[in-house]
PyMOL Python script that loads the backbone (N, CA, C, O; Angstrom):
from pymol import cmd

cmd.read_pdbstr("""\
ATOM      1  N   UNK A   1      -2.679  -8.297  -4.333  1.00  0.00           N
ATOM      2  CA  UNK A   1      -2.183  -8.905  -5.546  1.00  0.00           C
ATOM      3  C   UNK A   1      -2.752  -8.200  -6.772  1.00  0.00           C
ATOM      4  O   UNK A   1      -2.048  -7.873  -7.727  1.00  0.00           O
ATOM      5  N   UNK A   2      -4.307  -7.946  -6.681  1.00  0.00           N
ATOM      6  CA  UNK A   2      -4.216  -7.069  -7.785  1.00  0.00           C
ATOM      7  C   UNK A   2      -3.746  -5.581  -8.241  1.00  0.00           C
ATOM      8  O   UNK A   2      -3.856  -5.116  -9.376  1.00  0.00           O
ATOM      9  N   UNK A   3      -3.223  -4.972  -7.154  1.00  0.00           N
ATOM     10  CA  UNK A   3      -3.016  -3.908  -7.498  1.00  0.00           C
ATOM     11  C   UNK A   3      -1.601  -4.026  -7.904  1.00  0.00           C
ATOM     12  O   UNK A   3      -1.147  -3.243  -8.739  1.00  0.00           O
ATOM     13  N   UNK A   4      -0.843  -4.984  -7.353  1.00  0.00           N
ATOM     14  CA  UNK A   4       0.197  -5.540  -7.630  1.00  0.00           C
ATOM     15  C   UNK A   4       0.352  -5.796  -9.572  1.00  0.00           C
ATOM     16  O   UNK A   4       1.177  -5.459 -10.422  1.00  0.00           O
ATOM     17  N   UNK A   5      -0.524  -6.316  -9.569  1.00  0.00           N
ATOM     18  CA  UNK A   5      -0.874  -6.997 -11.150  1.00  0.00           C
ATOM     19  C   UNK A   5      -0.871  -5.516 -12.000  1.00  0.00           C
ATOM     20  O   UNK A   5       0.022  -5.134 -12.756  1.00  0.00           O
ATOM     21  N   UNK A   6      -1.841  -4.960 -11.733  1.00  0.00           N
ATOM     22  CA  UNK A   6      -2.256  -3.318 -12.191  1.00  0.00           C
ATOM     23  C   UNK A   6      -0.783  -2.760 -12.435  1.00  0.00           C
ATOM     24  O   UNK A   6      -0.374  -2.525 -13.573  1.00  0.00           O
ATOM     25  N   UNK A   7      -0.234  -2.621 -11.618  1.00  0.00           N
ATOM     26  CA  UNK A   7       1.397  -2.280 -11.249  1.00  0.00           C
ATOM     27  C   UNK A   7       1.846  -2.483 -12.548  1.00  0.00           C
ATOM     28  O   UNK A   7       1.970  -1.630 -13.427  1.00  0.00           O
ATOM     29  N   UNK A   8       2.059  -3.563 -12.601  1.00  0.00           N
ATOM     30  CA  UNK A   8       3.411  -4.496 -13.359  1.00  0.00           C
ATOM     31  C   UNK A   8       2.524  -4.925 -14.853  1.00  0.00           C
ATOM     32  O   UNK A   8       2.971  -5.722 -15.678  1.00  0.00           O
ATOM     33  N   UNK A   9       1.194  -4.214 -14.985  1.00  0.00           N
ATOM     34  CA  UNK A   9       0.869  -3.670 -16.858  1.00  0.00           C
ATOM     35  C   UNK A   9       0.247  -5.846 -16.911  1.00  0.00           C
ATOM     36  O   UNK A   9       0.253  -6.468 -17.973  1.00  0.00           O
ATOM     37  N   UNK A  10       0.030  -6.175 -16.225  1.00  0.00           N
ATOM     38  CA  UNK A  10      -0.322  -7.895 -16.436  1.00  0.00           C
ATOM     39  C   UNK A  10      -1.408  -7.910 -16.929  1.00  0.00           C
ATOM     40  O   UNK A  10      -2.110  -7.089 -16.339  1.00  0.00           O
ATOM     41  N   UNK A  11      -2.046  -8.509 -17.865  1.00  0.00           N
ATOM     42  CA  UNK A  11      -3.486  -8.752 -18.484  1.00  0.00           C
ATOM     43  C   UNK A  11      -4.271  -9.253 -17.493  1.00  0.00           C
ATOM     44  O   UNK A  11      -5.448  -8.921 -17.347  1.00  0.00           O
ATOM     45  N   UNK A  12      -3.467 -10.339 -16.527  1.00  0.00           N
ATOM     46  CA  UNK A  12      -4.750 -11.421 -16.184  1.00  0.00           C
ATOM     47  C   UNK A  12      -4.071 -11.125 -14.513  1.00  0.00           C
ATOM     48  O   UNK A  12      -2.944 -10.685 -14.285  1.00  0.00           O
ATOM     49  N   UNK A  13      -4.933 -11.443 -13.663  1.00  0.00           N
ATOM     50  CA  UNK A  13      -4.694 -11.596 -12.265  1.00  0.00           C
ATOM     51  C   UNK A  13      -3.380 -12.639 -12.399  1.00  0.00           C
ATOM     52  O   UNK A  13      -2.180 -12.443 -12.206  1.00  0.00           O
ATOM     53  N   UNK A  14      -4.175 -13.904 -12.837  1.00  0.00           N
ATOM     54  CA  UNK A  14      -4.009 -14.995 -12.166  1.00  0.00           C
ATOM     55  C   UNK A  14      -2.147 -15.180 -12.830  1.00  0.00           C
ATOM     56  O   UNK A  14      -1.277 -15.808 -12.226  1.00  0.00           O
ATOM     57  N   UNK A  15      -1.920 -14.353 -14.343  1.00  0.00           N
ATOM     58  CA  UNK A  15      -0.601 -14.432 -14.371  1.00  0.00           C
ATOM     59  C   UNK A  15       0.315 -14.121 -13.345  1.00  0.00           C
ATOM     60  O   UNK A  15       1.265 -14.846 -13.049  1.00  0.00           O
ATOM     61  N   UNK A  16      -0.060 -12.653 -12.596  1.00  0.00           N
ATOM     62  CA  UNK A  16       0.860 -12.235 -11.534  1.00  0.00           C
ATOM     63  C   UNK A  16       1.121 -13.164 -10.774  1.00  0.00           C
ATOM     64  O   UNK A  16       2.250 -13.574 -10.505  1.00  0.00           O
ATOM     65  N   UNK A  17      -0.504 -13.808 -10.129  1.00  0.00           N
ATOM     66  CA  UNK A  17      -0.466 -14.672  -8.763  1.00  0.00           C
ATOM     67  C   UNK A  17       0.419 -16.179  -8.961  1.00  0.00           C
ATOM     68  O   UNK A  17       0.807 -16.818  -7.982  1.00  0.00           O
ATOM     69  N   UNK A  18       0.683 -16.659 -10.514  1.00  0.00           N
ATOM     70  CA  UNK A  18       1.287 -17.533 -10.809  1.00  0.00           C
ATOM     71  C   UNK A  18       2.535 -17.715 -10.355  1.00  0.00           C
ATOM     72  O   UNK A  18       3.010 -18.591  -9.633  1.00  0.00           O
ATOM     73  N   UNK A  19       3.220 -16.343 -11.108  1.00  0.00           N
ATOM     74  CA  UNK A  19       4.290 -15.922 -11.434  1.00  0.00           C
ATOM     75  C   UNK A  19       4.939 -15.951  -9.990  1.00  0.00           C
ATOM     76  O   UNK A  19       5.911 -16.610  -9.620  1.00  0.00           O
ATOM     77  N   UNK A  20       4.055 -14.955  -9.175  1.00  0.00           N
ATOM     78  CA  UNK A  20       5.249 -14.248  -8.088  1.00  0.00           C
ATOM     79  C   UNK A  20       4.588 -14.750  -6.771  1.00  0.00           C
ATOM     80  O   UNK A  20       4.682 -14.129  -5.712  1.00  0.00           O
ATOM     81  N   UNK A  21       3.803 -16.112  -6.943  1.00  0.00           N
ATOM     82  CA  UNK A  21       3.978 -16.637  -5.508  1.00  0.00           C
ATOM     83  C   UNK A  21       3.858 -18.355  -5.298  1.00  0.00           C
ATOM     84  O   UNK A  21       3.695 -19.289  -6.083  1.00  0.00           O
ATOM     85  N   UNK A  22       3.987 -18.270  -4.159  1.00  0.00           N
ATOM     86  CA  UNK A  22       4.571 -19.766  -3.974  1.00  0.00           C
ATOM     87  C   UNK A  22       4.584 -20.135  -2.569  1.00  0.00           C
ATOM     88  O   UNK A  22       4.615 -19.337  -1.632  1.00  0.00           O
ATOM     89  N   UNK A  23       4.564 -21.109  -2.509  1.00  0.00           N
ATOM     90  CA  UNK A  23       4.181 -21.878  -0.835  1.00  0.00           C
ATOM     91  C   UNK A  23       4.967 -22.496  -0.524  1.00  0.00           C
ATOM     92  O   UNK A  23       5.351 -23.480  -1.155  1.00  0.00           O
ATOM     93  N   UNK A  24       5.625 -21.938   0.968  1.00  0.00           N
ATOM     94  CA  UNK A  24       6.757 -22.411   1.359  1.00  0.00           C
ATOM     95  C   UNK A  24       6.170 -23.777   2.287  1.00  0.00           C
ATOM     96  O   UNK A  24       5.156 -23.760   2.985  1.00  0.00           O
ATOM     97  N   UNK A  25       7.034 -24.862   2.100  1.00  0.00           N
ATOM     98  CA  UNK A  25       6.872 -26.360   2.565  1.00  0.00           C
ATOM     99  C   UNK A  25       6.269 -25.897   4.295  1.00  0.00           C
ATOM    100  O   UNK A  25       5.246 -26.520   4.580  1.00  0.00           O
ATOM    101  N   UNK A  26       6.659 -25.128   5.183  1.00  0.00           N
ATOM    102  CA  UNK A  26       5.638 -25.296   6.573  1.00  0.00           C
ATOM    103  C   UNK A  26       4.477 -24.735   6.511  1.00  0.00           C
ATOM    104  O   UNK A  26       3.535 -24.978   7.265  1.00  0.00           O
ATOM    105  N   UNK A  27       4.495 -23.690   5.295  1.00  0.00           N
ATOM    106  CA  UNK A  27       2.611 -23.194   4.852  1.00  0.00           C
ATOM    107  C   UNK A  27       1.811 -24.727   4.727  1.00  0.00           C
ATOM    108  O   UNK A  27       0.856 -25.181   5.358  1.00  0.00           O
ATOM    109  N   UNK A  28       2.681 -25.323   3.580  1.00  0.00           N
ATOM    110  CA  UNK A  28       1.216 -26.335   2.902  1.00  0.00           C
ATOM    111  C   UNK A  28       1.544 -27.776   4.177  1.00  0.00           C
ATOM    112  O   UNK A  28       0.613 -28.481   4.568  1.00  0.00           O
ATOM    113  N   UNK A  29       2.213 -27.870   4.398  1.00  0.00           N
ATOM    114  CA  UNK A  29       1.859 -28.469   6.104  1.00  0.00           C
ATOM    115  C   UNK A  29       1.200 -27.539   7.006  1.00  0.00           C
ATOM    116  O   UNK A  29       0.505 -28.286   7.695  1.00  0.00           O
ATOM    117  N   UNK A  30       1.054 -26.631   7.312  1.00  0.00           N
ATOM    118  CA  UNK A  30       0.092 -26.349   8.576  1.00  0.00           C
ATOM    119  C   UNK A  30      -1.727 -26.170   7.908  1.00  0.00           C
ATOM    120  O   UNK A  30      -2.845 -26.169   8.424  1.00  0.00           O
ATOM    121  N   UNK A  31      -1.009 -25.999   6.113  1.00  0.00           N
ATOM    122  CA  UNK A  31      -2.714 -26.027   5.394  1.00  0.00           C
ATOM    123  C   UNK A  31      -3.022 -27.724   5.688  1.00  0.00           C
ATOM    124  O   UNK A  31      -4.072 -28.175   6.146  1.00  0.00           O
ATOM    125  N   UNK A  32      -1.977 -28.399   5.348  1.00  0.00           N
ATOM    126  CA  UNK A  32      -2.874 -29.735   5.540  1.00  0.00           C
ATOM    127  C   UNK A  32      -3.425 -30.684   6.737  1.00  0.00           C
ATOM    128  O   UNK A  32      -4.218 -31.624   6.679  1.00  0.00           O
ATOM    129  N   UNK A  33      -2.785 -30.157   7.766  1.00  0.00           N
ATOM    130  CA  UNK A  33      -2.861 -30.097   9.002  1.00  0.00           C
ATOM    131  C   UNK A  33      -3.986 -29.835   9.563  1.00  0.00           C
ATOM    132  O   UNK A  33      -4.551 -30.478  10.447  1.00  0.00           O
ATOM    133  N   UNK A  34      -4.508 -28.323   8.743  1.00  0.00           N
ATOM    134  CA  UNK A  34      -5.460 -27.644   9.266  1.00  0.00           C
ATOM    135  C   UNK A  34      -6.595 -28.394   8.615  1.00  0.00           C
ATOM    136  O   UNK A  34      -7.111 -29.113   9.471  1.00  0.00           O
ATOM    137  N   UNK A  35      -7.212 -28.521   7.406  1.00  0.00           N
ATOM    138  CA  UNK A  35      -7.866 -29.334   6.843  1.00  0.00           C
ATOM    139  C   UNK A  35      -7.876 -31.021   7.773  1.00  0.00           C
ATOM    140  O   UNK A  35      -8.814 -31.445   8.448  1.00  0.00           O
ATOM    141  N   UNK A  36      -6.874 -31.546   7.587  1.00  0.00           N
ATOM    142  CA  UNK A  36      -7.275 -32.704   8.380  1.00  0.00           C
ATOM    143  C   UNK A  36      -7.425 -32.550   9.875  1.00  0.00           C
ATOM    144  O   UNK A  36      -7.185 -33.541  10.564  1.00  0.00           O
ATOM    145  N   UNK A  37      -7.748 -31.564  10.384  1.00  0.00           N
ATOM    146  CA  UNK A  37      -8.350 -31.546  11.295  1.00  0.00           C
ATOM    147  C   UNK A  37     -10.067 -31.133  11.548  1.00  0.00           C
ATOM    148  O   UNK A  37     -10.704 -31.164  12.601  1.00  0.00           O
ATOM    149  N   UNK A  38     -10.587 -30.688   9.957  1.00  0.00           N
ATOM    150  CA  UNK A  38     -11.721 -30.713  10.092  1.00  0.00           C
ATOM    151  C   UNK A  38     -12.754 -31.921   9.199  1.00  0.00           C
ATOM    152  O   UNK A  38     -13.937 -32.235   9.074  1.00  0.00           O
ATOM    153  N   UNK A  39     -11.547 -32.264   8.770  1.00  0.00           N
ATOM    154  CA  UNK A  39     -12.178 -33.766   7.648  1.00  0.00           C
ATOM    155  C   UNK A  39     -12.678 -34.605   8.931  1.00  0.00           C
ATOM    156  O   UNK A  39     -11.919 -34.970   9.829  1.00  0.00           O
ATOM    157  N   UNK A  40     -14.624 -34.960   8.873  1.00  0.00           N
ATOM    158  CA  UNK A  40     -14.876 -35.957  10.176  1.00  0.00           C
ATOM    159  C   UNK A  40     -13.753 -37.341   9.520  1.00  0.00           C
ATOM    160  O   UNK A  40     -13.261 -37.484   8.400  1.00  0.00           O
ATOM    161  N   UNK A  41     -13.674 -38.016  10.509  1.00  0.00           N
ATOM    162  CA  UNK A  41     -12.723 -39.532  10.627  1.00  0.00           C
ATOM    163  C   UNK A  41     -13.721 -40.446  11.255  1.00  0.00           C
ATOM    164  O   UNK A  41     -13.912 -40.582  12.464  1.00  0.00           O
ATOM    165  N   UNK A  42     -14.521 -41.240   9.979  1.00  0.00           N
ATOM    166  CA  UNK A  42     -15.575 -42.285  11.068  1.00  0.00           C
ATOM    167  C   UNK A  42     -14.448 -43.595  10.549  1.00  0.00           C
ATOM    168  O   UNK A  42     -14.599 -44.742  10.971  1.00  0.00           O
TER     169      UNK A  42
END
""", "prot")
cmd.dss("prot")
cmd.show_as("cartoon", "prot")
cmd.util.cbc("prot")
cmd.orient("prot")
């Protein structure tokens, strides 16, 4: 991503990473998935 950024003349990282990405709906289910599987459950 940063060289990506470098590329495309961007001031800040985090504009590129804003801009040109995004989480497709079975990513942030298997992220939350994955997390609640290490959250203990008393």
């Amino acid at each position: 991503m940063k060289v990506i950024s470098e590329m495309l003349g961007h001031a800040r990282f985090s504009f590129t990473a804003d801009t040109y990405t995004s989480v497709l709906p079975e990513v942030s289910t298997a992220a939350a998935e994955a997390v609640a599987a290490v959250v203990p459950r008393e």
